[in-house]
LOMARDREN-45150 format. One record per residue (C-alpha): residue in three letters; x negated, y, z negated. Coordinates in steps of 0.001 Angstrom, whole numbers, padded with zeros to 6 digits. Each point is the difference from the previous one (the first is absolute). Example, Ala and Ser with C-alpha at 12.3 -4.5 7.8 and 13.67 -1.06 7.14 Angstrom:
BEGIN
['Ala', [-012300, -004500, -007800]]
['Ser', [-001370, 003440, 000660]]
***
This chain:
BEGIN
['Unk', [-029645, 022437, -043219]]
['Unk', [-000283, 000760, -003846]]
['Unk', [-001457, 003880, -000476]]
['Unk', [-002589, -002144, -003047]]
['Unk', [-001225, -002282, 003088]]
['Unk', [-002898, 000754, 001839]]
['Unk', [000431, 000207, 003491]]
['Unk', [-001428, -002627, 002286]]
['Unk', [-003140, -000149, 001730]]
['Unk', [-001429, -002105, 003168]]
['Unk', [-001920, -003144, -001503]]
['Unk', [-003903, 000560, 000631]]
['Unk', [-001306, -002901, 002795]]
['Unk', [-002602, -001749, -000867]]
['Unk', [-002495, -000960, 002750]]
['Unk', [-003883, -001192, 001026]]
['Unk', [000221, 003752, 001550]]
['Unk', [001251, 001965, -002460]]
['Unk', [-001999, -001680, -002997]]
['Unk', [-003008, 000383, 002217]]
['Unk', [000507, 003418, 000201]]
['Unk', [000868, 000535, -003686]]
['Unk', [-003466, -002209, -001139]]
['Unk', [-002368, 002638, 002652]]
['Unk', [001672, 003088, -002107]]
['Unk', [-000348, -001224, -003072]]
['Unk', [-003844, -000788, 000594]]
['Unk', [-000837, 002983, 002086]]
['Unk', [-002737, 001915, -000813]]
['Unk', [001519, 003364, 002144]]
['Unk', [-002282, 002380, 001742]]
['Unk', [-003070, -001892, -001307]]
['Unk', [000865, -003058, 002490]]
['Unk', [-001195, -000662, 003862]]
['Unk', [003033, 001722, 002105]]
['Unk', [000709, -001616, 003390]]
['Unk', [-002035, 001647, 003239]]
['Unk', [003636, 001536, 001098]]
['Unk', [001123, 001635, -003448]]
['Unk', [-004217, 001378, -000468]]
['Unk', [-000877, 003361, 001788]]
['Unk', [-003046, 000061, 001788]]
['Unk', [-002035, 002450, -002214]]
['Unk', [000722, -002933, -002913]]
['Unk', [-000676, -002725, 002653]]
['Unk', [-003704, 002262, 000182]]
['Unk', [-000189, 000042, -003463]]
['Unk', [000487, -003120, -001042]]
['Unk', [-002852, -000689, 002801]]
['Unk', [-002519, 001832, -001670]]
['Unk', [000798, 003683, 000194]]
['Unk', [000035, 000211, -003781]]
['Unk', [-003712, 000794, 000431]]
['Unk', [-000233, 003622, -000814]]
['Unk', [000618, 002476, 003015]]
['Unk', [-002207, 003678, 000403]]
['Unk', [002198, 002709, -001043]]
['Unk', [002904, 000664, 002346]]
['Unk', [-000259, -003735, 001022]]
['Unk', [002848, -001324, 002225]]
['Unk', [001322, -003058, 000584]]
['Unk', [000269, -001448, 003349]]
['Unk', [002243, -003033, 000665]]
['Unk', [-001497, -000689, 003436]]
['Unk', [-003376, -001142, -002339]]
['Unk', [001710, -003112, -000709]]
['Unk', [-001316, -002672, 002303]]
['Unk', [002225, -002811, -001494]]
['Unk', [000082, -003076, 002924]]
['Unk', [003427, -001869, -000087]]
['Unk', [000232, -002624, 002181]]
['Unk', [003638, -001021, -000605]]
['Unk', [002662, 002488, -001375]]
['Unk', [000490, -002358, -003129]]
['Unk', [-001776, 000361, -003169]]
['Unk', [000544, -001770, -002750]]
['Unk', [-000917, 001867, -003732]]
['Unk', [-000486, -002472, -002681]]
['Unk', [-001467, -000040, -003636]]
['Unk', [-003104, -001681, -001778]]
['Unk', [000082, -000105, -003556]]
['Unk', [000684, 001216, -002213]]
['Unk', [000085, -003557, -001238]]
['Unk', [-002136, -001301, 002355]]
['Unk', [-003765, -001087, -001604]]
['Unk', [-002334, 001795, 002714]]
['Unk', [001899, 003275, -000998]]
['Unk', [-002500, -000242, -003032]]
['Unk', [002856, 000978, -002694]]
['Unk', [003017, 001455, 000824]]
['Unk', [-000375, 001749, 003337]]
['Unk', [002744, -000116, 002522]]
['Unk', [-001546, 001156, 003110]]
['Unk', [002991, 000639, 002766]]
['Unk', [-001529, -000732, 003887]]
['Unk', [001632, 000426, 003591]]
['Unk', [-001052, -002493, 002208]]
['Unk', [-000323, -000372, 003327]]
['Unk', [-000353, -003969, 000540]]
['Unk', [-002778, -000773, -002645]]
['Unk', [-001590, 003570, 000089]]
['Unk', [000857, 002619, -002225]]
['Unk', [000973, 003432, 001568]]
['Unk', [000651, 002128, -003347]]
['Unk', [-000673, -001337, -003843]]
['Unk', [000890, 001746, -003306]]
['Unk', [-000612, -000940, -003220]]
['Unk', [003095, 000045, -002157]]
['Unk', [-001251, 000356, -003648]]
['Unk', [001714, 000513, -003402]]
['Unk', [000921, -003130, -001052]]
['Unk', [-002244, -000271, -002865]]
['Unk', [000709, 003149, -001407]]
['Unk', [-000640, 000355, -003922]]
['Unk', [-000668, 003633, -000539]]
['Unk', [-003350, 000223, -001600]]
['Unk', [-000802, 003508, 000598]]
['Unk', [003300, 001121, -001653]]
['Unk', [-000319, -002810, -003032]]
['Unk', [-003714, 001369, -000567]]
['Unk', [001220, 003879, -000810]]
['Unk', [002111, -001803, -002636]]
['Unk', [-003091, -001469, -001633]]
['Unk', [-002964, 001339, -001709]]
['Unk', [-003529, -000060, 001361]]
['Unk', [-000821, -002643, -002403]]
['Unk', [002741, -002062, 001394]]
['Unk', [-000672, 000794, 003644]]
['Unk', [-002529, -002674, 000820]]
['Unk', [002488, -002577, -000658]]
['Unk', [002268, 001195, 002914]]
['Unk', [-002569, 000985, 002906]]
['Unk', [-002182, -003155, 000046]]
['Unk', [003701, -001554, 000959]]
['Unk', [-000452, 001857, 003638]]
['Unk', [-001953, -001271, 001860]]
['Unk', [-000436, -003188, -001906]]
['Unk', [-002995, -001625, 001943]]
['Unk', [-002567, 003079, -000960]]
['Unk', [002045, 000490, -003705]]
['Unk', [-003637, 001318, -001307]]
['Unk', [000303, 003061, 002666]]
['Unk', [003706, 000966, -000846]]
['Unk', [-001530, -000016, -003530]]
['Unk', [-003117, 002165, 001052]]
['Unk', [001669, 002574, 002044]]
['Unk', [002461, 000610, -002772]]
['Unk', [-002761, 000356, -002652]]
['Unk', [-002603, 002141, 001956]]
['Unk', [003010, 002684, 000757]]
['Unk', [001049, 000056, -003495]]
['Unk', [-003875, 000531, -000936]]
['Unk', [-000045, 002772, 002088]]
['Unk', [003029, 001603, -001669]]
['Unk', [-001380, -000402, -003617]]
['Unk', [-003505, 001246, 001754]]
['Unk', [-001674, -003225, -002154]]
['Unk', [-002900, -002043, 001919]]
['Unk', [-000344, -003481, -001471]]
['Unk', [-002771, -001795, -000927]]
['Unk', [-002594, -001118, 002630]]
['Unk', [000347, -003626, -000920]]
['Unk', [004097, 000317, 000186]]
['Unk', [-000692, 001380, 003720]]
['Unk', [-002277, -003288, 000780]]
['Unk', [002398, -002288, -001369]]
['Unk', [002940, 002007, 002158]]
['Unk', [-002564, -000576, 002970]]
['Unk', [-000812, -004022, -000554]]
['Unk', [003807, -000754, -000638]]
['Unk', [001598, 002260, 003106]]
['Unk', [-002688, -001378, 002502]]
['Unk', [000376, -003731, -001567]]
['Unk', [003874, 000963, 001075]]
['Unk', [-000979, 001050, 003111]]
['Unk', [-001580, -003449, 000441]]
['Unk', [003259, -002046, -001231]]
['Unk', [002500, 002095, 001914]]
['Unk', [-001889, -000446, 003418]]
['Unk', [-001046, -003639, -000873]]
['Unk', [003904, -000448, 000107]]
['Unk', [000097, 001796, 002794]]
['Unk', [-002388, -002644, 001689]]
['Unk', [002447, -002620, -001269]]
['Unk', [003019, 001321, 001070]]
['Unk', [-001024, 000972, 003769]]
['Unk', [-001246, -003257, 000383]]
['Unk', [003492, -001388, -000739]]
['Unk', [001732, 002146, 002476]]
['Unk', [-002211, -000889, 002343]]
['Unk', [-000050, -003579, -000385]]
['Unk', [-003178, -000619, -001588]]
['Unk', [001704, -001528, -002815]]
['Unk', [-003265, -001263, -001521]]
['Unk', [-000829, 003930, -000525]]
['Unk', [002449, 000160, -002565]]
['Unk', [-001688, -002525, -002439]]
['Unk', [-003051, 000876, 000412]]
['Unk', [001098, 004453, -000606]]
['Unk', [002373, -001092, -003389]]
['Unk', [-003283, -002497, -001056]]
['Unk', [-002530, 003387, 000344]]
['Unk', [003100, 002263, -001597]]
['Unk', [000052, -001739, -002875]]
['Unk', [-003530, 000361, -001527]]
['Unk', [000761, 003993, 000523]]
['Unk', [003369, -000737, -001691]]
['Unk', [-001641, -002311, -003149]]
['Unk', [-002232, 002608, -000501]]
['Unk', [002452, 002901, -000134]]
['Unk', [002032, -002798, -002221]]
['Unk', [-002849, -000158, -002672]]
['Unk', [-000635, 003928, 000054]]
['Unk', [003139, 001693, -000009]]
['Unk', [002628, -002820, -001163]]
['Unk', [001705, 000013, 003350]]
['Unk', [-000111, -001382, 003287]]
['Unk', [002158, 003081, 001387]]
['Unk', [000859, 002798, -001665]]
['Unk', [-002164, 000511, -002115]]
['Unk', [000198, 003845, -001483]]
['Unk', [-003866, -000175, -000799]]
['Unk', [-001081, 003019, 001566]]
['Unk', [001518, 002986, -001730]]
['Unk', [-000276, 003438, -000596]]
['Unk', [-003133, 000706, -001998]]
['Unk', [-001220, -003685, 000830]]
['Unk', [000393, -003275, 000223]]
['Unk', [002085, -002385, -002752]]
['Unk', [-003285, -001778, -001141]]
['Unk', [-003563, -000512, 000412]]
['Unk', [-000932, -003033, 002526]]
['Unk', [000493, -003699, -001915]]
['Unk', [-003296, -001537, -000982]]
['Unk', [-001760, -001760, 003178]]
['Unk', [001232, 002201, 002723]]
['Unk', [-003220, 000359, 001937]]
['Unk', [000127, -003752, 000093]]
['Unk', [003574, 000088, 000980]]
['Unk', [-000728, 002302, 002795]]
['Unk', [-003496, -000981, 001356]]
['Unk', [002119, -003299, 001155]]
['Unk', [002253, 001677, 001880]]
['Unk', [-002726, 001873, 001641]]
['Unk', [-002071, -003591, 000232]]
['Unk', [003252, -001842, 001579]]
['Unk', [002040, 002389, 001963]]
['Unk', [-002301, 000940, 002613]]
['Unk', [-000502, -003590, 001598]]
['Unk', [003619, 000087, 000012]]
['Unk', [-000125, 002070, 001930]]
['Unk', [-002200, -001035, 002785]]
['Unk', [002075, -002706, -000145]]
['Unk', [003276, 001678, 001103]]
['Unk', [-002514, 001610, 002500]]
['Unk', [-000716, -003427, 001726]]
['Unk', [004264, -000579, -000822]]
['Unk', [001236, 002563, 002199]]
['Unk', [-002236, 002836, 001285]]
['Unk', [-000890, -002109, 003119]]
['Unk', [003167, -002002, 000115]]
['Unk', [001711, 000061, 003717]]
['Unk', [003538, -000170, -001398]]
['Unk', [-000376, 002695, -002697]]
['Unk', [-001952, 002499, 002035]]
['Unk', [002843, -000266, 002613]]
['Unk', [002300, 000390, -002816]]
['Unk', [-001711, 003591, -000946]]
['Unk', [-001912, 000958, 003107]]
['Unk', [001673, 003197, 001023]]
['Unk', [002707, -000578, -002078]]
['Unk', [001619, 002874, -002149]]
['Unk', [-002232, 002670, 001644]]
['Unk', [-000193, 003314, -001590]]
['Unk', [-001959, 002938, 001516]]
['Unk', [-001971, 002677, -002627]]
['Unk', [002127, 002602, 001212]]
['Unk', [002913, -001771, -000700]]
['Unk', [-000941, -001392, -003286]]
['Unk', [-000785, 003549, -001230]]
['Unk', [002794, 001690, 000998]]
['Unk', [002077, -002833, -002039]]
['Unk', [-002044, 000155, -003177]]
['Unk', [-001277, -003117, -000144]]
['Unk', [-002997, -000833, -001790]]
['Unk', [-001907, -003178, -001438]]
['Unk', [-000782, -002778, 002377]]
['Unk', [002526, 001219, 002591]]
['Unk', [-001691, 003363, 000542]]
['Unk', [-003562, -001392, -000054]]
['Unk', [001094, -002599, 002598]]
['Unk', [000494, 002856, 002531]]
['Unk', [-004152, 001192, -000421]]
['Unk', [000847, 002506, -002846]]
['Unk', [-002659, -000212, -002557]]
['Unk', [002438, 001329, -003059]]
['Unk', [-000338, -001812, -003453]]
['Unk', [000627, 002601, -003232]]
['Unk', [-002729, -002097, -002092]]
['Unk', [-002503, 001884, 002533]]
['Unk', [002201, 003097, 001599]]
['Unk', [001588, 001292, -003092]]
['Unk', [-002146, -001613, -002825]]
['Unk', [001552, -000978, -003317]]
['Unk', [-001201, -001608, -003034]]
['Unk', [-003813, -001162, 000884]]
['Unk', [000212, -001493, 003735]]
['Unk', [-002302, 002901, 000714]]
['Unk', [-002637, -001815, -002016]]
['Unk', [000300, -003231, 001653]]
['Unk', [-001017, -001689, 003558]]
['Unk', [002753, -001303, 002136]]
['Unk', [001208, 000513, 004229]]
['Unk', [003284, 000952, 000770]]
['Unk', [000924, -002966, 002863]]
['Unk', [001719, 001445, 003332]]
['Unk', [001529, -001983, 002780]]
['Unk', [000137, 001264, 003766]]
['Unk', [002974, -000927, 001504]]
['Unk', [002997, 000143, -002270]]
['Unk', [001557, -003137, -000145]]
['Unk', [000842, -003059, -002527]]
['Unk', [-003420, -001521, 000614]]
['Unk', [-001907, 003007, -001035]]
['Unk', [002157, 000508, -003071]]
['Unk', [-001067, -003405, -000664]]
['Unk', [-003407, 000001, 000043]]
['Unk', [000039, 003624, -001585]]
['Unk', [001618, -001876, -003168]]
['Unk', [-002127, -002814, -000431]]
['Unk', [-003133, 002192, -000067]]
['Unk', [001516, 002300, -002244]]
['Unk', [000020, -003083, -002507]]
['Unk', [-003938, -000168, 000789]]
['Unk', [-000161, 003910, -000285]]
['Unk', [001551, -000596, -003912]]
['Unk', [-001844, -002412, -000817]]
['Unk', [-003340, 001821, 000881]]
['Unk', [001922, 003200, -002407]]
['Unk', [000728, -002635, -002267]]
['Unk', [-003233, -001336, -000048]]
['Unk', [-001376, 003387, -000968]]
['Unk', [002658, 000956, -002885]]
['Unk', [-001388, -003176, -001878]]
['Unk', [-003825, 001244, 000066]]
['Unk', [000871, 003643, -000925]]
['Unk', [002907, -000556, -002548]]
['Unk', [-001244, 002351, -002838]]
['Unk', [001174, -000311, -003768]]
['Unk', [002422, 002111, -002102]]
['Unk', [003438, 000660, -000015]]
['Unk', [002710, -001374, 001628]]
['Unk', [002307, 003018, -000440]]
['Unk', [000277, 002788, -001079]]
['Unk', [-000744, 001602, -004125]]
['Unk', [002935, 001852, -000031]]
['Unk', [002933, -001328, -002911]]
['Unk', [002510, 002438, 002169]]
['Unk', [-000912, -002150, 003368]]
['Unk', [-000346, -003115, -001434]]
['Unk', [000819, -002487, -002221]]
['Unk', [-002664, -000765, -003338]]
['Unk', [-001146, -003330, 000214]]
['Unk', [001902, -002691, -001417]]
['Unk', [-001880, -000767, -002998]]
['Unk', [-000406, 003668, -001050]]
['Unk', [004233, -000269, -000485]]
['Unk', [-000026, -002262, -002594]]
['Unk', [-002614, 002139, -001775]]
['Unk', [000893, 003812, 000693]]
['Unk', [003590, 001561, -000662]]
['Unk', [-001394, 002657, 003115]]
['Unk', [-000636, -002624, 002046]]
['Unk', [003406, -001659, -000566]]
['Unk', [001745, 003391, 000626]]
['Unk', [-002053, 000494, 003243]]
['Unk', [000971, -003038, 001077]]
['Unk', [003442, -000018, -000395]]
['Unk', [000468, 003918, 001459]]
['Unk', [-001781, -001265, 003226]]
['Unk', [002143, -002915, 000733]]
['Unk', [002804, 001611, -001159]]
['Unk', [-000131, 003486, 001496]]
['Unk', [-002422, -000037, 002140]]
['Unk', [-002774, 003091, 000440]]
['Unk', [000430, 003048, 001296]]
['Unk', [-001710, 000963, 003308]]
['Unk', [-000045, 003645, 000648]]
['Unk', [001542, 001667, 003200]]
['Unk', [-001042, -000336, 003578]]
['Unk', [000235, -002021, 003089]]
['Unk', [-002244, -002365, 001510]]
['Unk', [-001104, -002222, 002651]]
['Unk', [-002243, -002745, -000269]]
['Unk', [-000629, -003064, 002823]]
['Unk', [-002172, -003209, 000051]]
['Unk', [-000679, -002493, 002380]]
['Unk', [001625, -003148, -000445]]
['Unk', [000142, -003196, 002471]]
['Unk', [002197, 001649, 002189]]
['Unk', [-000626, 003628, 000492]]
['Unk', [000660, 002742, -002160]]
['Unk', [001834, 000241, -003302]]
['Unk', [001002, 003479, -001672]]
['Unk', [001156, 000873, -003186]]
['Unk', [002165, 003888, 000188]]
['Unk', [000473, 000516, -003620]]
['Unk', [001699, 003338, -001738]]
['Unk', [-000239, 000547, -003434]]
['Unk', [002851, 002333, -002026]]
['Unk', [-002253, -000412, -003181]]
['Unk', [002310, -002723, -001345]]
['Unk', [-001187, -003829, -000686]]
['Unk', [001513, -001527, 003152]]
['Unk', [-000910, 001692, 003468]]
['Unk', [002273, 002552, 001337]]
['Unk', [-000016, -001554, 004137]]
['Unk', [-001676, -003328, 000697]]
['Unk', [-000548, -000808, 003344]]
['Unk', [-002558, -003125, 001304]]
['Unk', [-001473, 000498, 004367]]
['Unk', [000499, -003411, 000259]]
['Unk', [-002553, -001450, 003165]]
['Unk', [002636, -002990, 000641]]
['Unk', [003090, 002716, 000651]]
['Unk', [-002700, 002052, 001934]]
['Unk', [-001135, -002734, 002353]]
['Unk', [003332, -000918, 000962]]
['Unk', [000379, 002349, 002555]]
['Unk', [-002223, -001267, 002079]]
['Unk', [001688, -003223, 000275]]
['Unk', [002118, 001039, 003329]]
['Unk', [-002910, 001067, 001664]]
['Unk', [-002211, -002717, -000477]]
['Unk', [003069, -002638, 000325]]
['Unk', [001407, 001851, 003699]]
['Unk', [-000653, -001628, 002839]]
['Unk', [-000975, -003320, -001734]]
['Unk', [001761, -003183, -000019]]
['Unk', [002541, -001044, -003424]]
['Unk', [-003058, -002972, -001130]]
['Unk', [-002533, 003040, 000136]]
['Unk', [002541, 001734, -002848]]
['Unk', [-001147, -002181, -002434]]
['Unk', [-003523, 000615, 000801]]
['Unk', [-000098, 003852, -000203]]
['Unk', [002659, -000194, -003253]]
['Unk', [-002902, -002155, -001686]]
['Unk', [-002717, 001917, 001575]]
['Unk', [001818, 003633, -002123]]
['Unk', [-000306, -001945, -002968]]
['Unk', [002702, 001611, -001645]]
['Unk', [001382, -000557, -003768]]
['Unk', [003646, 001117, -000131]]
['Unk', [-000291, 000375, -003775]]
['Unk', [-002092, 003463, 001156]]
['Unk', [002914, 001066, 002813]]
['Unk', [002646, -000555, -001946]]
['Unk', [-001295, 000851, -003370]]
***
């Protein structure tokens, strides 16, 4: 053999086996994925049953908790989504089965990833609205709000009282849309395909009006720090006393729909049960947490804005389970519209936004009279403002639990650490509880019944 020719290697077979195992490496998703029963230890087989709930000081494990039945020593572990369209985006949830019922579950998530916390440090304040209301992008107008209210409390401004009322009319006409699609969307997992025309029919009235106010269906960037983009468009009380005149026989209707249906109560009847222990130990808030009995709801616990001021009830369920989260939903829409309904008789003139040239921008005719103005402009869009130093918290209630904003400030245009408590990421968690024990066609029920919007977890 020539010393310049490289020495000889065994070809590489090919086979079904070998490409098999090639494809599963390539796609793995490591440590985050369901292990088999015989490679998990026993304190992981506990946690992954629920021990994640928060144990007393000096808490210990025990592995003779877990009260797993097997009836045959063959389990099979197979995936749902993330491609698959009751995942509600792109959730991959990994389940062991025994037959048709599912011994352990875990939701696999990170496959929308697009790194919105890290992309908002690199953009001003100004600019931030654009990238939060692309979270969680069925409640946009809370992203938005959330981002705004901890930057207000950074540049220690308070807005104008009819700014706040407009923030109020457009986040609970949100609230409306988002669970309205909600309606539509559980229906269709459940088989009640009609459900689904009549939730998109409802959604859209919400959506035409957010269309005429703001520009955008989705979004939108209206609400903002200091205010909101722009006054409400000529006719709005008109605009919004229909939806308050139509919506609510709607809804009576989907009552008569499904509320006393055989096949969809079995379908959520002690399905996806949840304890209040449990579902305070995980964090999870919204419509999950009040399903359990717990009467928490920031609009009356932890008052913001002017929900102190109005009349509403926080619904509770009793037991827990995908039927209670149901009906917890659809009188939430009746709960908003009753807010809603209120915002429209007290909606006080003024301002919009805020005075301030350094907050924001002069309005647009003043530019093509005022040099100032023009300069004011063009520094605010361009650099940004300066917020002083500090950290904050601020959370709000949106359709499915709570939403924080942790924002620190190094005195600079753009925020030093952005970081969004998304509810969806939150309310995972409690999917293996509520899904052990249950059969694979339940699944879909308690996935729909979380409501989650992967934009949020894997923002």
């Amino acid at each position: 053999m020539s010393e310049d020719q490289p020495p000889q290697t065994a070809p590489i077979v090919h086979t079904a086996e070998t490409d098999a195992e090639a494809l599963v490496a390539e796609t793995s998703e490591g440590t985050q994925e369901l292990q088999p029963r015989t490679l998990t230890e026993s304190a992981e087989l506990l946690r992954e049953r629920g021990a994640v709930l928060r144990l007393p000081d000096g808490g210990v494990l025990d592995s003779a908790d877990i009260d797993v039945e097997i009836t045959d020593d063959e389990t099979m572990i197979i995936n749902m989504g993330p491609q698959h369209p009751s995942t509600h985006g792109v959730l991959r949830i990994m389940m062991e089965l025994d037959g048709e019922t599912v011994l352990r579950s875990k939701p696999i998530i990170g496959y929308l990833h697009t790194g919105m916390e890290k992309t908002g440090e690199e953009l001003t304040y100004v600019q931030g609205g654009t990238n939060v209301t692309r979270m969680d992008y069925l409640a946009p107008l809370f992203n938005e709000l959330v981002f705004a209210l901890a930057t207000e409390a950074l540049l220690e401004v308070e807005v104008p009282e009819r700014a706040t009322w407009i923030r109020m009319l457009l986040t609970e006409l949100n609230r409306v849309s988002s669970h309205l699609l909600w309606m539509a969307t559980n229906g269709m997992d459940l088989g009640a395909v009609s459900m689904m025309i009549y939730g998109f029919r409802e959604r859209e009235m919400v959506l035409d009006f957010f269309e005429k106010t703001t520009g955008l269906r989705m979004n939108h960037n209206f609400i903002r720090p200091g205010g909101v983009a722009a006054d409400l468009p000529d006719g709005w009380q008109e605009d919004v006393n229909e939806i308050l005149h139509v919506i609510p026989g709607r809804l009576d209707e989907y009552d008569d729909l499904l509320t006393g249906q055989p096949i969809f109560r079995e379908r959520t009847q002690g399905v996806g049960v949840l304890t209040a222990e449990e579902a305070v130990a995980l964090g999870a808030t919204g419509p999950i947490l009040r399903s359990t009995g717990v009467a928490w709801d920031l609009r009356r616990d932890m008052p913001y804005m002017f929900y102190d001021q109005l009349e509403f009830d926080v619904v509770v369920g009793s037991y827990g389970d995908a039927f209670d989260r149901y009906a917890i939903r659809l009188n939430e829409i009746r709960e908003s519209l009753r807010i809603i309904a209120q915002i429209v008789e007290r909606m006080p003139e003024g301002d919009y936004r805020i005075q301030d040239k350094k907050v924001t921008p002069p309005p647009r005719r003043r530019i093509d009279e005022s040099m100032e103005a023009l300069i004011h402009h063009f520094k605010i869009f361009t650099e940004g403002f300066k917020v002083p130093e500090g950290e904050v918290y601020v959370g709000v209630e949106t359709p499915r639990g709570e939403i924080g904003c942790y924002l620190v400030s190094d005195g600079s245009p753009k925020p030093y650490r952005l970081h969004i408590r998304d509810a969806s990421f939150v309310n995972l968690q409690s999917l293996p509880i509520m899904m052990r024990g249950g059969l694979v066609a339940d699944a879909v029920a308690v996935i729909s019944s979380v409501d989650p919007v992967m934009g949020g977890v894997d923002r």
